[in-house]
C-alpha positions as CSV (number, residue, x, y, z in Angstrom):
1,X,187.0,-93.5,-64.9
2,X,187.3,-94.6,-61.3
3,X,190.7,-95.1,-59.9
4,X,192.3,-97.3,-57.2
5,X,195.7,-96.1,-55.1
6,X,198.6,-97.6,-56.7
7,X,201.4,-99.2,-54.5
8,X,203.3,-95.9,-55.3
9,X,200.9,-93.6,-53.8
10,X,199.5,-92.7,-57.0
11,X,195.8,-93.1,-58.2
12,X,195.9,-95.8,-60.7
13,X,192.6,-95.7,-63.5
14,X,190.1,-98.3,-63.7
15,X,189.0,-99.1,-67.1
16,X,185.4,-98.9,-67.3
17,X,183.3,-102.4,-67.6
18,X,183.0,-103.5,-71.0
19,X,178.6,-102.7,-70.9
20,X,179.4,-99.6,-68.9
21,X,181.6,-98.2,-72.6
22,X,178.8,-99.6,-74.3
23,X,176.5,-97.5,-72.4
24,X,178.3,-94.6,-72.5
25,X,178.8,-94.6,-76.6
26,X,175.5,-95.6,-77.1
27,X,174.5,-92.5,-75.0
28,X,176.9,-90.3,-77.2
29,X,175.8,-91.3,-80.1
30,X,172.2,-89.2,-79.6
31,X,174.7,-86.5,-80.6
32,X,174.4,-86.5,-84.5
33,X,170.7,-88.0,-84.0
34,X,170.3,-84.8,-82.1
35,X,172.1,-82.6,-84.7
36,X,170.2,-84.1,-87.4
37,X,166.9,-82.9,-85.6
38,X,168.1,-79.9,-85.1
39,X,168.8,-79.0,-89.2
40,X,165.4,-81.1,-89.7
41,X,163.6,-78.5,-87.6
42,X,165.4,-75.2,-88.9
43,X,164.9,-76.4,-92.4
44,X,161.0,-76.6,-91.7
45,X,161.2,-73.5,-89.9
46,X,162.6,-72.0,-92.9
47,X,160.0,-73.2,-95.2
48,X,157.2,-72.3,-93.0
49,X,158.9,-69.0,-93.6
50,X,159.2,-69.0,-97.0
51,X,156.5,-67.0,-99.8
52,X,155.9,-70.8,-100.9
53,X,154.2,-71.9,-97.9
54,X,152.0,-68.6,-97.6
55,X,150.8,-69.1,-101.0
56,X,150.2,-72.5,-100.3
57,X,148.6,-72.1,-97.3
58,X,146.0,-69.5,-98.8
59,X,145.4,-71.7,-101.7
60,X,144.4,-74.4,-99.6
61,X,142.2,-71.9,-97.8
62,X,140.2,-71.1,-100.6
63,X,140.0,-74.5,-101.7
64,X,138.5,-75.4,-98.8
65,X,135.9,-72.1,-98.5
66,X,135.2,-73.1,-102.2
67,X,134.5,-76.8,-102.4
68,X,134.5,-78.1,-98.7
69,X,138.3,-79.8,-99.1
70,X,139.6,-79.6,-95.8
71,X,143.5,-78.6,-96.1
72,X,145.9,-81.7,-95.2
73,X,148.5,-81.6,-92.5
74,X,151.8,-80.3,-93.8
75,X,154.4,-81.8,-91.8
76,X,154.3,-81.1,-87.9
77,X,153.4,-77.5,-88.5
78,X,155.5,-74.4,-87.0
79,X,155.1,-75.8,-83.4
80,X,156.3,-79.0,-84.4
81,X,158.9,-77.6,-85.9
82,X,160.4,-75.8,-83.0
83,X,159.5,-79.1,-80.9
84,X,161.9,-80.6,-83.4
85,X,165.0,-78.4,-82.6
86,X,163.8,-78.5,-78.4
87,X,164.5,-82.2,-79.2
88,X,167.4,-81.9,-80.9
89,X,168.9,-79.8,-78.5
90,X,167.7,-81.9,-75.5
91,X,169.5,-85.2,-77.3
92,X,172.8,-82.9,-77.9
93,X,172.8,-82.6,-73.9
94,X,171.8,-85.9,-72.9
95,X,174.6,-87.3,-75.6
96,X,177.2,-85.5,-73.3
97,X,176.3,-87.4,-70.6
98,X,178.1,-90.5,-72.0
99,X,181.7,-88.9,-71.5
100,X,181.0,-88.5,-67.6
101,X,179.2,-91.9,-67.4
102,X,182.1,-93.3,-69.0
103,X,184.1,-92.0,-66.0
104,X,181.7,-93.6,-63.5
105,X,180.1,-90.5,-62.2
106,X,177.3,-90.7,-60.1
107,X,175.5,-87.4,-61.0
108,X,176.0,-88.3,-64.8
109,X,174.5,-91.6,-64.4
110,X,171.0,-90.5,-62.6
111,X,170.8,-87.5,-65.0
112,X,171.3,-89.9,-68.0
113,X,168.3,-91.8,-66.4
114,X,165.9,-88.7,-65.9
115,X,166.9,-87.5,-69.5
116,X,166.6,-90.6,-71.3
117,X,163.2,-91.3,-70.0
118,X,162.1,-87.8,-70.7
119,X,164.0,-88.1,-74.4
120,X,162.4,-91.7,-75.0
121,X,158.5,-90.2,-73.8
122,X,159.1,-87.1,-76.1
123,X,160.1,-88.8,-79.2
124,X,157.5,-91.7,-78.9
125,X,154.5,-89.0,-78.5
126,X,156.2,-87.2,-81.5
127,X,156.3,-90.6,-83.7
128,X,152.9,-91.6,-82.7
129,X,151.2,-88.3,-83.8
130,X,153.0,-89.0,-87.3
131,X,151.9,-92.2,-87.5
132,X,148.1,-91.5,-86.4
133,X,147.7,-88.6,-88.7
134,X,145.3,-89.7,-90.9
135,X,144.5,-86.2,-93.4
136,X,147.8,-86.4,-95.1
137,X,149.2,-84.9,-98.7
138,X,148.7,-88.4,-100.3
139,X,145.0,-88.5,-99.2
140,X,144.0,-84.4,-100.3
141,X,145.6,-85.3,-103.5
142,X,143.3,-88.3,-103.8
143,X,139.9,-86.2,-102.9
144,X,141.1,-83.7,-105.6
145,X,141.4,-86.3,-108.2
146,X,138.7,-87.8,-107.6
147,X,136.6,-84.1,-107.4
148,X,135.9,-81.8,-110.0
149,X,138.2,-79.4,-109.6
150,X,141.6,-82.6,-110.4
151,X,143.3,-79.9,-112.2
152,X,144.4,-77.9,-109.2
153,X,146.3,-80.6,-108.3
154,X,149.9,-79.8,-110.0
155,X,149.3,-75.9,-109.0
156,X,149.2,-77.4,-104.8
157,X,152.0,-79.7,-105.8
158,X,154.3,-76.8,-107.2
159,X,154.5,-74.9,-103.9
160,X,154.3,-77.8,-101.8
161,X,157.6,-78.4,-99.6
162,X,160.1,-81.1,-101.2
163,X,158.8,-85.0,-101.2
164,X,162.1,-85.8,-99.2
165,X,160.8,-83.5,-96.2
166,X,158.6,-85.8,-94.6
167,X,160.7,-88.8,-95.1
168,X,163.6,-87.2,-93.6
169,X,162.1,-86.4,-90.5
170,X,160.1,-90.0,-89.7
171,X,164.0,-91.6,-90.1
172,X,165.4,-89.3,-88.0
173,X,163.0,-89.4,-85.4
174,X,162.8,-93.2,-85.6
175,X,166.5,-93.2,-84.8
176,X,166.0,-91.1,-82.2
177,X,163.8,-93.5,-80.4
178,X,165.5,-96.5,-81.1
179,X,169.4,-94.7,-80.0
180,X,167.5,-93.8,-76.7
181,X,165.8,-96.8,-76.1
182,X,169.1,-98.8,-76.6
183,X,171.1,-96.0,-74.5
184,X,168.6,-96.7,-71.6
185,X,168.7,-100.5,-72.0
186,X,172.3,-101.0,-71.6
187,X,172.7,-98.3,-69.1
188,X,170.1,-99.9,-66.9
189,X,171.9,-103.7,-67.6
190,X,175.3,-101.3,-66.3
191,X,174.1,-100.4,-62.7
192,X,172.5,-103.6,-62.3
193,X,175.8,-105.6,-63.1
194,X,178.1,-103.1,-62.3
195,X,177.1,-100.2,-60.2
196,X,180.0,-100.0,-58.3
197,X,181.6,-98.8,-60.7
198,X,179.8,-95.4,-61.1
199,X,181.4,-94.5,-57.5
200,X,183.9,-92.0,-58.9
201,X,184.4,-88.8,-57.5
202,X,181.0,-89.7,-54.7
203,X,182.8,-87.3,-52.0
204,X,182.4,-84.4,-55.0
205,X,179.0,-86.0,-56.7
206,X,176.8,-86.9,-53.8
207,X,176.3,-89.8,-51.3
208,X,175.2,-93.0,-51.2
209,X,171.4,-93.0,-52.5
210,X,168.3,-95.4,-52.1
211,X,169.0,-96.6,-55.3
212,X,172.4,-97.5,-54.2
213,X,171.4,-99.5,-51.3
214,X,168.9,-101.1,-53.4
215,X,171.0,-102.2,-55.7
216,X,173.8,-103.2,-53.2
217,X,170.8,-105.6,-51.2
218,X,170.1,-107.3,-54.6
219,X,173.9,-107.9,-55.5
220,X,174.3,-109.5,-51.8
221,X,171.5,-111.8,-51.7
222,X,172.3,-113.0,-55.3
223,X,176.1,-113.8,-53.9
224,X,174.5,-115.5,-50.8
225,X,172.3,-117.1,-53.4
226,X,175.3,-118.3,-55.3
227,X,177.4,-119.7,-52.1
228,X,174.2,-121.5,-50.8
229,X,173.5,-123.1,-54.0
230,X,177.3,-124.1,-54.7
C-alpha cells in the first residue's frame, strides 16, 4: 500500500481503492488455476510415459498401416503437455503479482500488464486448437464401428487414458482464460480510475512513464470537463 506522512512524522498506510483489491485478488487467484495446470500437465506427462500409451500408440499404428484409419489426437500430445505446466508455472508467477499491486507498486502493475497479455494470448491459442481439432477419440471410435474391423474397439478403449482427462483440462484451461481476462479488465478499469495510487515506492520502482502522463492528461481534461459543464 501507499502511505501519506502522519501529523506525527510517521508514514501513515493508504488502503488500497476498493477496484485496485479487486484487481489485485482477481490477479491472485491465477494461483490455483495455475497449480491446477501444472498437475493437469504432469499427470499427462505421466501417461505419455506409461506402457499404456506405447501400446496404444503402436496399436493405432497398425491400425492405421492395416486399414487406412488415421490415429485420433490424444489429448495435446507430449508438447502440449509440457506447454501445460510452462502455463501453469507462468500463471503461478503472474498470480504473485497481485500482492505488490495491491501495494501500489509501479513495477508490479506494468509487469501484471505484459504477463496478463502474454497469459490471456497463450491460453486462447491453447483453447482454440482444442476446440478446432476435428480427429478426436469420439470420431475414430465412430469410423471403427462403422468399419469392419468394430471389434477392435474395446481393445483401443482399454489402454486409452481415463474419460475424465480431457474434460479436466478444457475446464481448467477455460478458467484460465476467463481468471485472466477478468484480472486484466479490472486492472486496466484500476489505472484508469485510480492510477495514482500505484505511486508507491516510485523513487525505488522507476519514474514517471508515458503511460503516466497519459493517463494524468486524460484525468485533467475530464476534471476541466466536469467544472466547465457544472
Amino acid at each position: 500500500m501507499t502511505s501519506i506522512p502522519g501529523m506525527t512524522g510517521i508514514d501513515t498506510p493508504t488502503p488500497a481503492p476498493r477496484v485496485v483489491r479487486a484487481a489485485a485478488w482477481l490477479t491472485l487467484t491465477l494461483a490455483p488455476a495455475g497449480l491446477l495446470l501444472v498437475l493437469d500437465g504432469i499427470l499427462e506427462l505421466r501417461w505419455w510415459g506409461s506402457d499404456e500409451s506405447k501400446h496404444l500408440l503402436a496399436l493405432l499404428d497398425n491400425l492405421n498401416t492395416e486399414y487406412g484409419i488415421e490415429p485420433p489426437a490424444l489429448l495435446r500430445g507430449r508438447e502440449g503437455a509440457v506447454e501445460l505446466v510452462v502455463l501453469g508455472i507462468l500463471c503461478l508467477g503472474y498470480a504473485a503479482l497481485g500482492v505488490w499491486l495491491l501495494r501500489g507498486r509501479l513495477w508490479a502493475r506494468t509487469w501484471a500488464i505484459g504477463a496478463g497479455v502474454l497469459t490471456l494470448l497463450l491460453g486462447v491459442i491453447g483453447v482454440g486448437s482444442d476446440a478446432t481439432e476435428s480427429h478426436t477419440v469420439a470420431n475414430y471410435f465412430e469410423q471403427l464401428t462403422g468399419s469392419a474391423i468394430g471389434d477392435r474397439v474395446p481393445e483401443v478403449r482399454e489402454l486409452l487414458f481415463p474419460g475424465w482427462y480431457p474434460w479436466a483440462e478444457d475446464i481448467i484451461q477455460g478458467a484460465q482464460v476467463l481468471l485472466t481476462l477478468a484480472a486484466l479488465v479490472a486492472l486496466a478499469s484500476a489505472v484508469i480510475s485510480h492510477g495514482d495510487y500505484f505511486t508507491g515506492g516510485r523513487e525505488a520502482d522507476a519514474p514517471p512513464d508515458e503511460w503516466d502522463s497519459a493517463l494524468s492528461r486524460v484525468r485533467e481534461q475530464s476534471r476541466r470537463q466536469r467544472e466547465a459543464d457544472s
